[in-house]
N, CA, C and O atoms as a GROMACS GRO file, in nm:
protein
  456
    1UNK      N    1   2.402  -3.061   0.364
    1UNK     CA    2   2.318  -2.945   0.367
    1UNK      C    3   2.334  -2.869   0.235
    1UNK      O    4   2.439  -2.860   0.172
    2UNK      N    5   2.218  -2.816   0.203
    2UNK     CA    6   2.261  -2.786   0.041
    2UNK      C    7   2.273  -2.624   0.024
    2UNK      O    8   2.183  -2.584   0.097
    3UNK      N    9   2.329  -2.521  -0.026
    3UNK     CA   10   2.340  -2.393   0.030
    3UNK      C   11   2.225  -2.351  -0.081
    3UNK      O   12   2.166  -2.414  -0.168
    4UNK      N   13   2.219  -2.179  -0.024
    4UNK     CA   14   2.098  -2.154  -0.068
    4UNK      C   15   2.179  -2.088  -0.230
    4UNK      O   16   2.296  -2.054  -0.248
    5UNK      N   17   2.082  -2.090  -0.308
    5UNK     CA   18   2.080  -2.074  -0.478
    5UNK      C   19   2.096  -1.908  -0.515
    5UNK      O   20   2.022  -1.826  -0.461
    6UNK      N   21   2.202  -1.866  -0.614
    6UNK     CA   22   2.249  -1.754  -0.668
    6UNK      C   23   2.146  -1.651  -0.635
    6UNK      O   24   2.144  -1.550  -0.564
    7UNK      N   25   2.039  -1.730  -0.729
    7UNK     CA   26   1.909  -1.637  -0.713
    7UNK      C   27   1.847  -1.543  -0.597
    7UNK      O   28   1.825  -1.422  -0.598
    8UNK      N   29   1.829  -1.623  -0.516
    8UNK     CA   30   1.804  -1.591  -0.368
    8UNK      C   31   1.859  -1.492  -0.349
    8UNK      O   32   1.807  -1.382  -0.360
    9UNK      N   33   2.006  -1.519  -0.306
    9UNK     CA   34   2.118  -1.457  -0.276
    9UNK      C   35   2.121  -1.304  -0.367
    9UNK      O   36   2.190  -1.214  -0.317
   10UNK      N   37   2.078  -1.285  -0.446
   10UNK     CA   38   2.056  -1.167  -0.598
   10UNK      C   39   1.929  -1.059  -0.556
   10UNK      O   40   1.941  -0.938  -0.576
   11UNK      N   41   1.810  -1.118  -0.497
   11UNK     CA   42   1.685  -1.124  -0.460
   11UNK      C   43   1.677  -1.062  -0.328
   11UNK      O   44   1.600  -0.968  -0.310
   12UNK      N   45   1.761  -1.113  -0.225
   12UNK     CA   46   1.810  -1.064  -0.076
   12UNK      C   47   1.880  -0.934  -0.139
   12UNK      O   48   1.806  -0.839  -0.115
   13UNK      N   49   1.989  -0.895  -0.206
   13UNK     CA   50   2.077  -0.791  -0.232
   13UNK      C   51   1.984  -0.657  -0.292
   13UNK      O   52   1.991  -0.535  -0.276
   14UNK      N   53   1.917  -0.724  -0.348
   14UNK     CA   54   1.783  -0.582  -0.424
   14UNK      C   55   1.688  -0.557  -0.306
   14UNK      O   56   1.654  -0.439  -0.300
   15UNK      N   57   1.621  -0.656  -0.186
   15UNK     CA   58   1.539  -0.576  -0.129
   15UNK      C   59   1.626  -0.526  -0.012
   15UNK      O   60   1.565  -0.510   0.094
   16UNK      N   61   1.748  -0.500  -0.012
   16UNK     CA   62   1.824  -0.509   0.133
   16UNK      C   63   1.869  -0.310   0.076
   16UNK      O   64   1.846  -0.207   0.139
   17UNK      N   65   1.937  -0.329  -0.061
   17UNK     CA   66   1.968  -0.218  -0.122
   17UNK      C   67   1.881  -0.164  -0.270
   17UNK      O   68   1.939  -0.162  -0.379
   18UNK      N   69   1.757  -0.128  -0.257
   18UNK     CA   70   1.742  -0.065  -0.393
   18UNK      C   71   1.797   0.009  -0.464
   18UNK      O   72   1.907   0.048  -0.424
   19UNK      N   73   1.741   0.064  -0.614
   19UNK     CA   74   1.810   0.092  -0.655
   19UNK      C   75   1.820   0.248  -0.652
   19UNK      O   76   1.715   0.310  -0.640
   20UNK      N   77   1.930   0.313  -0.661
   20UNK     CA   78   1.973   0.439  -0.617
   20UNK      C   79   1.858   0.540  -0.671
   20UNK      O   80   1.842   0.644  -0.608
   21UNK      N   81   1.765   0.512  -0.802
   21UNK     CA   82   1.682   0.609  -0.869
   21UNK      C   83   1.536   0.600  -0.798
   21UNK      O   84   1.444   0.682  -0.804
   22UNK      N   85   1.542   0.463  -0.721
   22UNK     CA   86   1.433   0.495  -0.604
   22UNK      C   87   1.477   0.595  -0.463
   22UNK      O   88   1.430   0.571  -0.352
   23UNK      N   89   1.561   0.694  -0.484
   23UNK     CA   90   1.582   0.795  -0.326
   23UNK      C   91   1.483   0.831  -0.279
   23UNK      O   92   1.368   0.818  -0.322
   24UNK      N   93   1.533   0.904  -0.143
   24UNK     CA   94   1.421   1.002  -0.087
   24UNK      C   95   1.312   1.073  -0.150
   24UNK      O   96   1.327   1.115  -0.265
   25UNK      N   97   1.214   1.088  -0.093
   25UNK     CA   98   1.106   1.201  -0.215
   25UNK      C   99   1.054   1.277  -0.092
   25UNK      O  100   1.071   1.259   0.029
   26UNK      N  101   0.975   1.380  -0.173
   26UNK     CA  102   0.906   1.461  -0.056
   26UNK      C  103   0.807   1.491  -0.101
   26UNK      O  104   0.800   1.492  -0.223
   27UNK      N  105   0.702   1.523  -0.030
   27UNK     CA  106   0.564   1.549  -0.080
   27UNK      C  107   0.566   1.734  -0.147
   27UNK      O  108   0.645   1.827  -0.129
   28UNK      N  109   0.451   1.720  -0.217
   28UNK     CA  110   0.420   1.882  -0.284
   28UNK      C  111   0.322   1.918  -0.296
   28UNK      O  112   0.260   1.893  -0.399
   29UNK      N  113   0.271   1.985  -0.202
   29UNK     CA  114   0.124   2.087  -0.185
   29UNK      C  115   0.088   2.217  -0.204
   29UNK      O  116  -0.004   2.250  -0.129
   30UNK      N  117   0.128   2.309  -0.282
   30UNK     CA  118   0.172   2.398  -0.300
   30UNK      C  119  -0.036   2.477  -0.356
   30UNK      O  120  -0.123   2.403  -0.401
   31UNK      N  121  -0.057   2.624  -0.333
   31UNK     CA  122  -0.114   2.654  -0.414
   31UNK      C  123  -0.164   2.795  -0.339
   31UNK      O  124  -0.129   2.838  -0.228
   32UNK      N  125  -0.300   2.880  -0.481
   32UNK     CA  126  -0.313   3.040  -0.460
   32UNK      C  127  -0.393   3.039  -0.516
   32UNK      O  128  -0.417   2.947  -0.594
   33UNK      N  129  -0.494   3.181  -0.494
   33UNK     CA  130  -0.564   3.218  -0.593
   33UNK      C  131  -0.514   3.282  -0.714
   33UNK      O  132  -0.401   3.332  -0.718
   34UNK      N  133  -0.579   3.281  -0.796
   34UNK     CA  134  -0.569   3.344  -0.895
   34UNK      C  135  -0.680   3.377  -0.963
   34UNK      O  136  -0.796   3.348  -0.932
   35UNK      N  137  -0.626   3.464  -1.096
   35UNK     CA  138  -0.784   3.537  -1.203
   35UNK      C  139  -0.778   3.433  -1.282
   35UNK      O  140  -0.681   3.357  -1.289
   36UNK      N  141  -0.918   3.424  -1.368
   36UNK     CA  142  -0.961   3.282  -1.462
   36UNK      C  143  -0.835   3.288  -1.549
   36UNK      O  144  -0.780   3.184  -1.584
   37UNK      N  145  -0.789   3.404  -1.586
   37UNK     CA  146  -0.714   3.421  -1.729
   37UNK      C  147  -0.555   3.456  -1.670
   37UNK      O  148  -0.475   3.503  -1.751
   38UNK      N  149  -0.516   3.435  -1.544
   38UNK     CA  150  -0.359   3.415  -1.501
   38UNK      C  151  -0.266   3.411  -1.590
   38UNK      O  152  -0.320   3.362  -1.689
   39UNK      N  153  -0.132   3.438  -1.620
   39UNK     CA  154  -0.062   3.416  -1.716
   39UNK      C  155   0.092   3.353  -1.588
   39UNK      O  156   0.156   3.422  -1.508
   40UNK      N  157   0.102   3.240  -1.611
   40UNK     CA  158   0.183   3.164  -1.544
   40UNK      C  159   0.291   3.096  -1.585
   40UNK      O  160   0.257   3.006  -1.662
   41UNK      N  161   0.420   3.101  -1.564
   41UNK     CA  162   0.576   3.075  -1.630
   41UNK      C  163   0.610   2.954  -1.531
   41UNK      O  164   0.604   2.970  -1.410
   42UNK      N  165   0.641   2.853  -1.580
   42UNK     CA  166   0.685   2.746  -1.509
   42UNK      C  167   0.892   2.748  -1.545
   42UNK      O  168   0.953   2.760  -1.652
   43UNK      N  169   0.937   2.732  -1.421
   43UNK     CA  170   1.106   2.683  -1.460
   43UNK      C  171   1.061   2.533  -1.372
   43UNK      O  172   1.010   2.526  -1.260
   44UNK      N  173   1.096   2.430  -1.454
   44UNK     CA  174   1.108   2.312  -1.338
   44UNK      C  175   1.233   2.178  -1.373
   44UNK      O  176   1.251   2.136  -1.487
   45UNK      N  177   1.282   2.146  -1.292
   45UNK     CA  178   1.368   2.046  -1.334
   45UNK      C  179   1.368   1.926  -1.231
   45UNK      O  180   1.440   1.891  -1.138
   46UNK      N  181   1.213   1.865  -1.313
   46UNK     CA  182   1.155   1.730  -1.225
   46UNK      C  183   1.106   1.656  -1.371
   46UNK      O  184   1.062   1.690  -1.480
   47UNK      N  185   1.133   1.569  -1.321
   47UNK     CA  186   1.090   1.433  -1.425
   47UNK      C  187   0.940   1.439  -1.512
   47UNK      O  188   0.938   1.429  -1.634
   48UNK      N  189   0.813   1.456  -1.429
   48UNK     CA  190   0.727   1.456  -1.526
   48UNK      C  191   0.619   1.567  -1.480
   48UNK      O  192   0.627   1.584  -1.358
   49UNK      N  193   0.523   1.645  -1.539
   49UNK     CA  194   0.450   1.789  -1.510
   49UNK      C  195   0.333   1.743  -1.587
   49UNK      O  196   0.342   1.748  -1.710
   50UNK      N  197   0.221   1.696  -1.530
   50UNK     CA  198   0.124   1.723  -1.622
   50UNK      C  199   0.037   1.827  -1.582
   50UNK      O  200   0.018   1.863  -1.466
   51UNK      N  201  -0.023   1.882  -1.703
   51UNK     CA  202  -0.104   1.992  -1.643
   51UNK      C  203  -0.280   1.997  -1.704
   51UNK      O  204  -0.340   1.993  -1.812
   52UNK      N  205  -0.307   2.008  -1.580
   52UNK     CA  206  -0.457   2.007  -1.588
   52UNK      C  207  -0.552   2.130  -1.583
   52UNK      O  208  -0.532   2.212  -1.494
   53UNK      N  209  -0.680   2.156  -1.693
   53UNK     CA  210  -0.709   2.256  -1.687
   53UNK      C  211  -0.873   2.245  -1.577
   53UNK      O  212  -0.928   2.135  -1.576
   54UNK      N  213  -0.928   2.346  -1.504
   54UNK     CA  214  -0.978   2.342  -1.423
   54UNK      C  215  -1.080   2.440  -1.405
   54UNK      O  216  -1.037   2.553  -1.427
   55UNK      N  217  -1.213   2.435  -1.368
   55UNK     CA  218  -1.273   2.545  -1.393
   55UNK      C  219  -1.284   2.613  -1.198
   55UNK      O  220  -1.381   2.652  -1.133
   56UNK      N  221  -1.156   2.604  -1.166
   56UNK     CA  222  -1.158   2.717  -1.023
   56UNK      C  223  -1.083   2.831  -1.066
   56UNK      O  224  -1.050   2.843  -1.184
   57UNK      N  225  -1.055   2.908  -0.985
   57UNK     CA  226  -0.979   3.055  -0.957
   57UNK      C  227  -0.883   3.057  -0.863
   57UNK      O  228  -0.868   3.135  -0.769
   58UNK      N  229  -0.783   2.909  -0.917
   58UNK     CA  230  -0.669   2.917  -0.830
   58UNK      C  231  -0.586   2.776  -0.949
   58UNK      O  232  -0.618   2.719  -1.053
   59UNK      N  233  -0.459   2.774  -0.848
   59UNK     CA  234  -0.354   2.758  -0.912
   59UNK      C  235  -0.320   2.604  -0.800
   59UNK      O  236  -0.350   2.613  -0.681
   60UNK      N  237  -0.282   2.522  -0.834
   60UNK     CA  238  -0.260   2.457  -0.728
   60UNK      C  239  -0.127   2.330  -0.812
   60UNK      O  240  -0.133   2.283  -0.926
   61UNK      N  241  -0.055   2.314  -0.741
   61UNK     CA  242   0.069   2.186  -0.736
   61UNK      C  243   0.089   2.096  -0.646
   61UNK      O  244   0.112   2.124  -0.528
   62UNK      N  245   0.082   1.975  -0.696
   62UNK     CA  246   0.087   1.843  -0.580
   62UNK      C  247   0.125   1.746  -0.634
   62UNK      O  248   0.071   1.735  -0.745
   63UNK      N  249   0.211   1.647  -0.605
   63UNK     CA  250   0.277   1.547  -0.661
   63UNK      C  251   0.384   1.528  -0.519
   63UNK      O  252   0.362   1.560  -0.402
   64UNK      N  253   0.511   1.459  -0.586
   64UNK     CA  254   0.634   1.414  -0.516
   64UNK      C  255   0.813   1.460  -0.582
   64UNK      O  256   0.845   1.429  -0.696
   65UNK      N  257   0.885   1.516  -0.511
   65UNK     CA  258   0.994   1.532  -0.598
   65UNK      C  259   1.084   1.421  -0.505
   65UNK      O  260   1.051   1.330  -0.429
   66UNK      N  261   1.186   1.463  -0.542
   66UNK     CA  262   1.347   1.434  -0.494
   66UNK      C  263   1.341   1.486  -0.330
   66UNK      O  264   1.248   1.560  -0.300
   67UNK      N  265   1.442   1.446  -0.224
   67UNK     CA  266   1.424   1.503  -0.139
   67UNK      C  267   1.549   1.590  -0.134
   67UNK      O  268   1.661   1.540  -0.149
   68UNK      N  269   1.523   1.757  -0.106
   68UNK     CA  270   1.588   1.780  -0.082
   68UNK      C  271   1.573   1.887  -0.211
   68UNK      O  272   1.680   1.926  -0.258
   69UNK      N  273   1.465   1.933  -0.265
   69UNK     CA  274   1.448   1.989  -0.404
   69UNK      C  275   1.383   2.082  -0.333
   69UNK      O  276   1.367   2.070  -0.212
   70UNK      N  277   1.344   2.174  -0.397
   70UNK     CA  278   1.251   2.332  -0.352
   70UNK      C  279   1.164   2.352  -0.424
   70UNK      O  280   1.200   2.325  -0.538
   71UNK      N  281   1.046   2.393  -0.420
   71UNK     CA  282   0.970   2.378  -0.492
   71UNK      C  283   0.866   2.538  -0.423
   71UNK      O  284   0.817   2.545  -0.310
   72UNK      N  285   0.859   2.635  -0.523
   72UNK     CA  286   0.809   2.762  -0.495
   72UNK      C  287   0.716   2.842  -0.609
   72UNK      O  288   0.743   2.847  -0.729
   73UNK      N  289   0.582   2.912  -0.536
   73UNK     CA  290   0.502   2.968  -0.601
   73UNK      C  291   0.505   3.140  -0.559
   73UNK      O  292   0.488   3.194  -0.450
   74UNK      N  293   0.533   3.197  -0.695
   74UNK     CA  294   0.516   3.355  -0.598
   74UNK      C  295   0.393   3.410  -0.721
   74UNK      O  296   0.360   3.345  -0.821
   75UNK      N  297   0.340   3.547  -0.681
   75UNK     CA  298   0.226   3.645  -0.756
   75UNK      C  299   0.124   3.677  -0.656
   75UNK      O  300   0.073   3.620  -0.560
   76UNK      N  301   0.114   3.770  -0.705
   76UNK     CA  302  -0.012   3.848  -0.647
   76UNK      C  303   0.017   3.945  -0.488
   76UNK      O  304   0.126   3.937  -0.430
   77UNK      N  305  -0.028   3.980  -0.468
   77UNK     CA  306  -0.034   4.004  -0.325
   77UNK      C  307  -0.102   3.948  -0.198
   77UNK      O  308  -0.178   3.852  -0.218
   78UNK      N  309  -0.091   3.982  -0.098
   78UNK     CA  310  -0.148   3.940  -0.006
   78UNK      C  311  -0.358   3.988   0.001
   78UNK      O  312  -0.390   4.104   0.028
   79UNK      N  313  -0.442   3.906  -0.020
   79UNK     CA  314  -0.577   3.915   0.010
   79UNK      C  315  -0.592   3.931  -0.151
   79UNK      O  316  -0.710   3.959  -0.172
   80UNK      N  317  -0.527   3.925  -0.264
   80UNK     CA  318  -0.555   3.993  -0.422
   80UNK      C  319  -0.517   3.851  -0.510
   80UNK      O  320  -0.415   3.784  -0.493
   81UNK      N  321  -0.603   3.830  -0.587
   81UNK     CA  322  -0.575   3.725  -0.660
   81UNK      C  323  -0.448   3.831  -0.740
   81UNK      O  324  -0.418   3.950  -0.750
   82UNK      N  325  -0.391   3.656  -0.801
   82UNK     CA  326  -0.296   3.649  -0.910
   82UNK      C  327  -0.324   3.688  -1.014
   82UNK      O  328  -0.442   3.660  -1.035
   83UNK      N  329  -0.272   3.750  -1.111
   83UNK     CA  330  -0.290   3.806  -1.262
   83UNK      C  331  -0.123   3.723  -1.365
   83UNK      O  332  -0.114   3.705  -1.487
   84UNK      N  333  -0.048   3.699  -1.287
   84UNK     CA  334   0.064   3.682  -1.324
   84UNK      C  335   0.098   3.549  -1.161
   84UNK      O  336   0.054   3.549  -1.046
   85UNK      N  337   0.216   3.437  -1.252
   85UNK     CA  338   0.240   3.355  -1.142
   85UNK      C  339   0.361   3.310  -1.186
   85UNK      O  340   0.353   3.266  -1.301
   86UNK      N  341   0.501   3.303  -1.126
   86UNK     CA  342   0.612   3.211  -1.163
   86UNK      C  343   0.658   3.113  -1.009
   86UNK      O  344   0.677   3.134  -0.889
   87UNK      N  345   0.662   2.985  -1.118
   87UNK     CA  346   0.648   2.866  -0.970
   87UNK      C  347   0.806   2.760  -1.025
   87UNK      O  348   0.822   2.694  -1.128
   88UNK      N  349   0.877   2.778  -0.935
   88UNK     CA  350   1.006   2.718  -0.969
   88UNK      C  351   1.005   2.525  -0.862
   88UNK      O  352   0.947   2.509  -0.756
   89UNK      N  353   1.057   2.455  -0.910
   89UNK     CA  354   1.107   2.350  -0.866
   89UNK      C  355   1.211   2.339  -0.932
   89UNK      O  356   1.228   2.364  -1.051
   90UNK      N  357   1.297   2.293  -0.841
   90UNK     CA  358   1.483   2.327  -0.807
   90UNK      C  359   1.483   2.143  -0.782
   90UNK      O  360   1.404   2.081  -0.710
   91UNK      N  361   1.548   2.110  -0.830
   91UNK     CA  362   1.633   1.959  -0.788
   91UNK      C  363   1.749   2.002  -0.683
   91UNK      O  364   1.820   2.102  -0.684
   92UNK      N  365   1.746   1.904  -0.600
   92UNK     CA  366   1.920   1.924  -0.512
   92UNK      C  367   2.041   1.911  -0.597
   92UNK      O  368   2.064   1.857  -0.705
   93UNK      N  369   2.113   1.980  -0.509
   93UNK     CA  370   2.247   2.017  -0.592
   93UNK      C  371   2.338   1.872  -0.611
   93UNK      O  372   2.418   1.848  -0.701
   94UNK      N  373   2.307   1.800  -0.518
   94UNK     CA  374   2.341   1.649  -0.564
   94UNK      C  375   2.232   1.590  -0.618
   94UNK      O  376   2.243   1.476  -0.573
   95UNK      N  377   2.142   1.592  -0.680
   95UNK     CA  378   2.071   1.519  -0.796
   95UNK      C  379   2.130   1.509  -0.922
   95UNK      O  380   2.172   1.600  -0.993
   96UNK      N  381   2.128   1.391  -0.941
   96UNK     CA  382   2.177   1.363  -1.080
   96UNK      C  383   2.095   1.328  -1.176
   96UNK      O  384   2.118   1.352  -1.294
   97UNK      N  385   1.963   1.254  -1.122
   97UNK     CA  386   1.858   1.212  -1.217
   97UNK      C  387   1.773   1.324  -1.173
   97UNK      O  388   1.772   1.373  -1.060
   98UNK      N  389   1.688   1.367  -1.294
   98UNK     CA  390   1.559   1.436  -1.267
   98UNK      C  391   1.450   1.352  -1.211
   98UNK      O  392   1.372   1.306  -1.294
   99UNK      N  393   1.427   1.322  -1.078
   99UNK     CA  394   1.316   1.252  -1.062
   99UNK      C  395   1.153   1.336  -1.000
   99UNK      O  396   1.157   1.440  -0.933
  100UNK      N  397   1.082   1.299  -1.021
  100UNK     CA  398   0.943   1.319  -0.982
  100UNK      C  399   0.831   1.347  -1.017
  100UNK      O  400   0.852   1.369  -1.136
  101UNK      N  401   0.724   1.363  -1.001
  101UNK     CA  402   0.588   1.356  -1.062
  101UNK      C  403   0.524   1.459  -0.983
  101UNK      O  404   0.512   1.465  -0.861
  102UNK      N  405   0.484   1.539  -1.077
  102UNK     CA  406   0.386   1.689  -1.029
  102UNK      C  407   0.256   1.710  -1.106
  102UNK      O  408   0.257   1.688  -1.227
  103UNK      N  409   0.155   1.745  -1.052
  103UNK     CA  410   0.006   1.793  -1.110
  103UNK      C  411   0.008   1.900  -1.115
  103UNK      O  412   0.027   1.967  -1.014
  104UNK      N  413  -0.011   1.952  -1.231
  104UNK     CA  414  -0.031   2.114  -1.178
  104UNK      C  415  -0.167   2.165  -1.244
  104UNK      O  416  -0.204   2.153  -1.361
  105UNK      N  417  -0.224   2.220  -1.147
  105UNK     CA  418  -0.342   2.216  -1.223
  105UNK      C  419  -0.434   2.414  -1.207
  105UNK      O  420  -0.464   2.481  -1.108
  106UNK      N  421  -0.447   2.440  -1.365
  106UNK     CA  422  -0.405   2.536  -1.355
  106UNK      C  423  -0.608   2.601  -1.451
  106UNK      O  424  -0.671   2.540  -1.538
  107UNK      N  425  -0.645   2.734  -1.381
  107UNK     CA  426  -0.794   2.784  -1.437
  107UNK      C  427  -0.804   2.736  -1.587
  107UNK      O  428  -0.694   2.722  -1.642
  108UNK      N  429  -0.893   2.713  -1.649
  108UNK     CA  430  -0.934   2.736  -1.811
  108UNK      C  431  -0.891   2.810  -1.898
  108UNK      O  432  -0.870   2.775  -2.014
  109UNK      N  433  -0.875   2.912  -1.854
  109UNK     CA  434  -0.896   3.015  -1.932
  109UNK      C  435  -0.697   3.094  -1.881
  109UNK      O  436  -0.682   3.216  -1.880
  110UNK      N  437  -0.609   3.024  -1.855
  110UNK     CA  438  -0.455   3.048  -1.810
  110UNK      C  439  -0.377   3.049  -1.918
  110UNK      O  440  -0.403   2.994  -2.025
  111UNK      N  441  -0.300   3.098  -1.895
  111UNK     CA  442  -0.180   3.133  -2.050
  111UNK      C  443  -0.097   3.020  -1.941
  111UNK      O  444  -0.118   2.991  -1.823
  112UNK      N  445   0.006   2.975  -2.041
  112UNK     CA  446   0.123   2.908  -1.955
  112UNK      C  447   0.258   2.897  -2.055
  112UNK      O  448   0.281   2.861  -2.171
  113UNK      N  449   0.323   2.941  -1.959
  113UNK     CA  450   0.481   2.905  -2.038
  113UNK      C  451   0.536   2.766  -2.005
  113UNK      O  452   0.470   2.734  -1.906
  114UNK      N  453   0.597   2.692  -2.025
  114UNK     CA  454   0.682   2.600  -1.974
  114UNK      C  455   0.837   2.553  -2.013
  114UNK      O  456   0.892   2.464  -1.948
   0.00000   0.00000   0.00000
């Protein structure tokens, strides 16, 4: 009987255990109104942010982080668009890699820090 080959055996071990930088993720739906000309401060400590400009009157974030990360939008008041916006994503305190992918997609006419 002939046993089965290194390879295999290598092949079984990767789909049984991936690799640790594929973890948990969580989804991100986040969003608000805002004025065309918002002035918005990003803190984030996630892997990649692209940002898109948009001709609505709101603010919106969606992608995937880490699980176990926070991810928060505050401004404006309640029934009052935004004039001002700071939106934090937090990695877990056991993250070691920055992982994840976010859209953020933000009016035309928006100031932005990052």
């Amino acid at each position: 009987m002939r046993s089965p080959s290194p390879l295999l055996g290598a092949l079984g071990f990767a789909v049984l255990f991936p690799a640790v930088s594929a973890g948990a993720q969580q989804k991100v739906q986040l969003g608000t109104s805002s004025t065309p000309t918002v002035s918005i401060k990003v803190f984030a400590a996630v892997g990649d942010i692209r940002v898109v400009g948009w001709e609505r009157d709101s603010v919106d974030i969606s992608g995937v982080v880490e699980s176990g990360s926070h991810v928060q939008i505050t401004g404006g008041s309640a029934g009052e668009k935004a004039r001002g916006i700071k939106m934090f994503v937090e990695g877990a305190p056991e993250q070691s890699g920055r992982e994840g992918k976010l859209v953020l997609r933000i009016p035309r006419g928006a100031r932005l820090w990052l």
